[in-house]
C-alpha positions in Angstrom: 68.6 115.0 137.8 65.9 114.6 135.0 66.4 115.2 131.4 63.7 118.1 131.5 65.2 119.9 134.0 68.8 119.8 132.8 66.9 120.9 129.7 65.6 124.1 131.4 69.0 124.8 132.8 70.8 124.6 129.6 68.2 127.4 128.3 68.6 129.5 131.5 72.3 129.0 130.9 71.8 129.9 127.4 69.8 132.7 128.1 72.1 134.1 130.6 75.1 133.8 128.1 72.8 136.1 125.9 72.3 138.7 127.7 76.2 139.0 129.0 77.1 139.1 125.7 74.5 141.8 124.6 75.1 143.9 127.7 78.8 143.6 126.6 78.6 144.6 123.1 76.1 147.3 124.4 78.8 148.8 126.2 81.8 149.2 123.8 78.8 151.3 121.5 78.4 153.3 124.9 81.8 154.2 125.7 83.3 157.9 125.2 84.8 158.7 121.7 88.5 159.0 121.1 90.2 162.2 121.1 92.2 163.1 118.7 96.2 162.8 119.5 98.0 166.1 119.6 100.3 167.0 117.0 103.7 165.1 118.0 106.1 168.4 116.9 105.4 172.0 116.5 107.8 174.7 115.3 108.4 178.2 117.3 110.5 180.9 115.4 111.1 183.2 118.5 110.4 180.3 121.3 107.6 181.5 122.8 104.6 180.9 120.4 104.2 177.1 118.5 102.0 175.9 116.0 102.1 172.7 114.2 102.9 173.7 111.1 105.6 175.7 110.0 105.8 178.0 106.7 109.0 179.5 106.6 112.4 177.9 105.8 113.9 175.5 108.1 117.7 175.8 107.3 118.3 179.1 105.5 121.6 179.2 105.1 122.4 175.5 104.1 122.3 174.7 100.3 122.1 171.1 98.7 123.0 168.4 100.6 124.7 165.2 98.7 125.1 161.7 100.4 128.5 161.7 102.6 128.4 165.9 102.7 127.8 167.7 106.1 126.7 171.3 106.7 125.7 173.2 109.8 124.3 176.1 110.8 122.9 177.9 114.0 
């Protein structure tokens, strides 16, 4: 094979590499947007209705906690 035409299949080849690489960029700018993720707890007073955040008090009847102490309530 002559110098001058490995030369024009080097640029062919180059070319080639180009325009994969292009096309492949091209196609992450293409793709769909990410959804946001759902909220990973919500809070329900009466079971039936949730919403990610909650207002009210979580424990009610438990008063300050120290290291080593336990409470519980229902």
């Amino acid at each position: 094979m002559s110098i001058a035409r490995r030369s024009i299949l080097r640029r062919r080849a180059a070319k080639v590499a180009t325009a994969v690489l292009l096309l492949t960029l091209a196609s992450f700018g293409l793709s769909a947007p990410a959804q946001a993720a759902s909220p990973g707890i919500e809070f329900s007073t009466d079971g039936v209705t949730y919403a990610p955040v909650f207002t009210g008090s979580l424990f009610k009847d438990i008063t300050l906690v120290v290291p080593g102490d336990t409470q519980s309530s229902t």
